[in-house]
Every structure is written in structure tokens, then in C-alpha cells.
N, C-alpha and C positions, 0 to 999 in steps of 0.2 A: 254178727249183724243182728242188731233187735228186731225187734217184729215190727214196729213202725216205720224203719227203714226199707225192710223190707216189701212190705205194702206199698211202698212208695215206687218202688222199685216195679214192680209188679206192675202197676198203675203204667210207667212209664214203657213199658216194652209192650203192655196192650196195646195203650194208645198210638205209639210207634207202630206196629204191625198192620193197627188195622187205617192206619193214614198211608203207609205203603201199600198198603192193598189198596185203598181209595184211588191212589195214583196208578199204579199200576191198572188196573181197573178201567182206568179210562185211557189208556194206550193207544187200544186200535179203536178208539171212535176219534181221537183225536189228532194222528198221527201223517194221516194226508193234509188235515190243517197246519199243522208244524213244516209240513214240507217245502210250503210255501213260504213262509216266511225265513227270513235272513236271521243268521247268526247275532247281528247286531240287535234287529227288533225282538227275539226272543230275550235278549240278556237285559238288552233295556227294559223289556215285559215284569222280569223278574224282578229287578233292581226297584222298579216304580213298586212292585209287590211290596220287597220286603220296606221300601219306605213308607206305604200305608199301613202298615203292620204296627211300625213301631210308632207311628202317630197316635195309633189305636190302644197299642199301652202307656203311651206318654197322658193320653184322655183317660183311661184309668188309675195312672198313676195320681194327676193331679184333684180327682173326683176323691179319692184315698187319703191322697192329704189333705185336704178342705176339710175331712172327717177328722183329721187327726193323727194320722198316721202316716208322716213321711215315709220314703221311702230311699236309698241310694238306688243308679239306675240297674247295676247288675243284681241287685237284689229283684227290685221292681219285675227287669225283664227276664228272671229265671220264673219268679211265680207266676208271671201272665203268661207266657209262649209255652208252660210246660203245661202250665193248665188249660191253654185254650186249645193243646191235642184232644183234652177230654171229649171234643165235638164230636169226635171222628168213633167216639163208642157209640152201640146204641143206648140210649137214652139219656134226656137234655140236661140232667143236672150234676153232671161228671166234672164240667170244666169248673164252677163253683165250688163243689165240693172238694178239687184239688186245689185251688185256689186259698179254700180256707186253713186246710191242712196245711199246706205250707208257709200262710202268714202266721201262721200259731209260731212260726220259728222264729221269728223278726216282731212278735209281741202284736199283733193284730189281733184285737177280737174275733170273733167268728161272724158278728151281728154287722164288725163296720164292713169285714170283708163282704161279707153277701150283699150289702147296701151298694157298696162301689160297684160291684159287680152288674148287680141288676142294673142298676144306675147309669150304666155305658150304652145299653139298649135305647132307652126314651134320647138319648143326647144323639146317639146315632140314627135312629130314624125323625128325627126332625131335621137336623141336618141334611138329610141323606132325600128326606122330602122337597127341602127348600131347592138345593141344587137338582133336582127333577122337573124343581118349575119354575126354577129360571132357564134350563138348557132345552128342552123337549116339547112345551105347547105350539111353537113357532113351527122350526125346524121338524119336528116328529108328525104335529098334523092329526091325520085322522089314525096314525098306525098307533097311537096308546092313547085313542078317545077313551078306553072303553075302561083306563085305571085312573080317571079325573077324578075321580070320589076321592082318590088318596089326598089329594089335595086342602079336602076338609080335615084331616086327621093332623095340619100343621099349627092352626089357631089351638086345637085342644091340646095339642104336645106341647104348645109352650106355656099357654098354661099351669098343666101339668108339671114341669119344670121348676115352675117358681119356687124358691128355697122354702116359702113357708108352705106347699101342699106339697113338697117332697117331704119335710122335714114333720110334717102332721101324720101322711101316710105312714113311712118308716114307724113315728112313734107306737101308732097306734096296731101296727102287726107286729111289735115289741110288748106291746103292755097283753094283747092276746097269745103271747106264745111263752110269757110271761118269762122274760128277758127285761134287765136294766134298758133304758132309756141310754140311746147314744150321748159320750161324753159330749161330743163338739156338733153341732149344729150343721146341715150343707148353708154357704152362703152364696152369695149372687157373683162373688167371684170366682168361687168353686166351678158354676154351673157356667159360666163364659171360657172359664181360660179350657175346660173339658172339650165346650162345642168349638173353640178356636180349633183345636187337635182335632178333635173330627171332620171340621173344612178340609184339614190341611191332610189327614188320610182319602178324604173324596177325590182332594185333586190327585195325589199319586194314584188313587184306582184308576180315574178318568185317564191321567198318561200311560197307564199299566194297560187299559184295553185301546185308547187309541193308535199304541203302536204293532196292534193284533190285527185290529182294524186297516191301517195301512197296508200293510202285506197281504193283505187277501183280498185288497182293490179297492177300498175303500179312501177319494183322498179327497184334499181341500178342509177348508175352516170347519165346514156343517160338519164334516167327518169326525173331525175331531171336540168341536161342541157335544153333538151327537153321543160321543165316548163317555163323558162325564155321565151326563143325562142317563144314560142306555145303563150303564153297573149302577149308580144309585137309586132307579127303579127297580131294577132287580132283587138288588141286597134287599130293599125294603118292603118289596112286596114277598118275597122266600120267607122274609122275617113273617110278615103278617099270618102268611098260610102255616100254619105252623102241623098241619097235617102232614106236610110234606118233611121229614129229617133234613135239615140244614138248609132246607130251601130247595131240596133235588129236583129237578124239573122245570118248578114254577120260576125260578131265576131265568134258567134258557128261554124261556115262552118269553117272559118280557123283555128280556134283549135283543132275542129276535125282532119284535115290534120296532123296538125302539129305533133299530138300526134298520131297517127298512126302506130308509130313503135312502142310504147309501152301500145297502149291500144286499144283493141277492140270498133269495132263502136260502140255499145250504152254504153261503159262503157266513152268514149271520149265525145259522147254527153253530158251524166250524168254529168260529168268532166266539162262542158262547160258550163252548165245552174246551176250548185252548184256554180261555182263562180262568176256567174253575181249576182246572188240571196246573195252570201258572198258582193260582192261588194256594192248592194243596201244599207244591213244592215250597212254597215260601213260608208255611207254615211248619213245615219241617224243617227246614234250614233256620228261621229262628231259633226253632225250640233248642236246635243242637246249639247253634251259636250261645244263644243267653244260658246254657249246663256250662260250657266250657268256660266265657266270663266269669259265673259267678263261682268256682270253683276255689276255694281257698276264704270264700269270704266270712266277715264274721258277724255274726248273729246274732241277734240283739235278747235280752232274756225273756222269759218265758210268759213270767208272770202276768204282767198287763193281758197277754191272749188269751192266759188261762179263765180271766173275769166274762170272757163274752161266751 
């Protein structure tokens, strides 16, 4: 076994271990929540999981090709899901750092990988903004007055967005770290058909907590309105605090808010730490899935990777 394989290897049973411990981990806080709910809403819980999952590298996939770099999708989904265990180390540059390492196999630079990479954040928190303020100023009230200021951070996300101030920024933290200039430019269709896949991961969250949300008494339209709203505050506000590792904490606090009108405090807690603990699982169960897919495939040569 070379020493490259091996590190890679290395990489992968850390991240595996300490995502098992994550899960495990949350057992007995979450486990009188699970009791409650039916066999059917857990699996549907999960199901909606791993379909926001793969939305979520279908939007990096396509952010990756706009740069230049196709990808097939078991290729695509062994680098994203094996790299996005890296979260689960401590500290935040683990999943990119796998990510690059392993498009180096399939001829991706290292500059365009970390561009797509970074590049899924800004697409996911605007997103992840807009659906906050369509589903929750109404229905939610006074229970998330106090996160309205997120609000203002939508105008300068898209902004921010536009292919020519992405495509300015990238260049200009390339010509400082004194790196070529990306071959391909991001374009405005790069940047739609990315934020298309991350609607369409918000709505599977949104079905993945509303049906948490049922089972621990939560029912009717608000309820499920409610669901979308309540995880894309969350996700986006864990994102913003970034004191916090992954969001630990500051997710729950704003779910709980969110859901407020339809569920009691410790039933919205329950609600909040069932789905971190769904979401864990589902990131394992990718990771393993997209090893197994992409097993036998073939790999595109080196060179092009080696230039970034």
C-alpha cells in the first residue's frame, strides 16, 4: 500500500470513528424522542435525509462543472460524502482538504476544488435565507424576532453571487497566493442551476424535520410550513456562529424558537437534537454508499490536477 493510499485510508477510519462517536454520543439525549415516533416517520426522517444530502453534492457537482471539471456521479458522490466526514474532525478545513486530495485523482486542480467547495456555503446560505423568510415571519411571530437582521444578509448574498464578484474575488486570492488564474470562469448558469439543488436539498430538510415534528405532536399545514422555516434558520444561523463547531448548540436554540408555535419546549428540543442525530446517520450511510458505488471506477489522469 503507498503512503498516499494510506493517509487516505487513515483519514477515512478517523473520520468514520469520530462520526460514530458523534452519533452515538447523542443516544441518550435523544432516545426518549425516538420513542415517540413511528417506524414509518423515522425512515421517512432519514430517507428525506439522505435526499437533501445528495441535492447538496448534485449543487456542488454542478458549481465544479461550470468551473470546468465534470464529473460522473459515483465519482462526484465518493469525493463529496467521503469528504464531507471531515466535519466530524476537529477542525474546519478537513472536508476541503479531502476533497482536494481526492480530485487530484480525476484531474481537478486543487484551486478549482477549493473554489466549488467554498462556493456551496454563499449558495447555501442564501438559499437557506430566502426559505426562512418565506416560511417563518408570519407563522413563527415573535418566537425568531430576535434573528430579523439575518434577513439583511440576503440582498448582499446575491450580490455577492454574481459570477463577475465571485469570479473577481477567486481571482484575486489566486494572484495573492500566487496560483494561475482559474481556466473557466463561474457563469450565471453555474450559479442558478447550484441554487436550483439547494432549494431542492431545503425542501427534503423541511420533509426530513416535519416528519419529527409530527410525531412528537406537532400537526396541521403551520406545522409543517413551520419544518422548512425552523432547519433553514438553523443550518444558517450554526453556519454564521462559527464559534460554535458545526453549529453545536446554536442550531437547537433556533429550532426551538422556530417551532414554538407548534410544539412545546422539550418536545422542540427533542425535535432538534432527533434531527441532528438523523442527519449524522445520513451522513454515514452516504459516505459508505457512494465507497461502495464508486468502487472499480476509472480515473481520469493526473496531469490537469497536478497544474493547480
Amino acid at each position: 500500500m503507498t503512503r498516499r493510499r494510506a493517509v487516505r485510508w487513515l483519514f477515512l477510519l478517523v473520520a468514520l470513528g469520530f462520526g460514530v462517536w458523534a452519533v452515538a454520543g447523542q443516544w441518550s439525549a435523544v432516545s426518549a424522542g425516538f420513542a415517540r415516533l413511528s417506524w414509518a416517520e423515522l425512515g421517512g426522517s432519514l430517507l428525506a435525509v439522505l435526499a437533501a444530502l445528495c441535492a447538496g453534492m448534485m449543487m456542488w457537482r454542478a458549481l465544479l462543472a461550470d468551473l470546468g471539471s465534470p464529473l460522473a456521479l459515483p465519482d462526484a458522490a465518493k469525493i463529496f460524502f467521503v469528504g464531507q466526514l471531515g466535519k466530524y474532525i476537529p477542525g474546519s478545513l478537513w472536508p476541503v482538504l479531502a476533497q482536494m486530495e481526492m480530485g487530484r485523482d480525476h484531474g481537478i486542480p486543487r484551486a478549482r476544488s477549493a473554489a466549488a467547495f467554498f462556493l456551496t456555503y454563499p449558495v447555501y446560505l442564501a438559499s437557506g435565507l430566502l426559505v426562512g423568510a418565506v416560511t417563518l415571519p408570519v407563522l413563527a411571530g415573535e418566537s425568531v424576532a430576535r434573528y430579523a437582521w439575518l434577513l439583511l444578509l440576503i440582498p448582499v448574498l446575491a450580490v455577492a453571487l454574481h459570477p463577475a464578484v465571485v469570479n473577481g474575488v477567486i481571482g484575486f486570492g489566486l494572484r495573492r497566493i500566487r496560483k494561475p488564474p482559474l481556466e473557466r470562469p463561474l457563469t450565471r448558469r453555474g450559479v442558478l442551476a447550484a441554487t436550483g439543488w439547494a432549494l431542492a436539498g431545503w425542501a427534503a430538510y423541511g420533509a426530513h424535520l416535519a416528519l419529527i415534528v409530527h410525531g412528537l405532536g406537532g400537526a396541521g399545514p403551520s406545522a409543517v410550513v413551520l419544518s422548512f422555516g425552523a432547519f433553514a434558520l438553523a443550518w444558517c444561523l450554526g453556519f454564521l456562529v462559527v464559534i460554535a463547531p458545526a453549529g453545536a448548540g446554536v442550531r437547537e436554540v433556533a429550532m426551538v424558537a422556530a417551532l414554538a408555535p407548534v410544539l412545546d419546549r422539550p418536545a422542540a428540543i427533542a425535535a432538534a437534537l432527533c434531527s441532528r442525530l438523523i442527519v449524522s446517520v445520513g451522513d454515514l450511510v452516504c459516505a459508505g454508499a457512494a465507497g461502495l458505488a464508486s468502487r472499480g471506477a476509472v480515473t481520469a489522469p493526473r496531469e490537469t490536477a497536478d497544474r493547480g
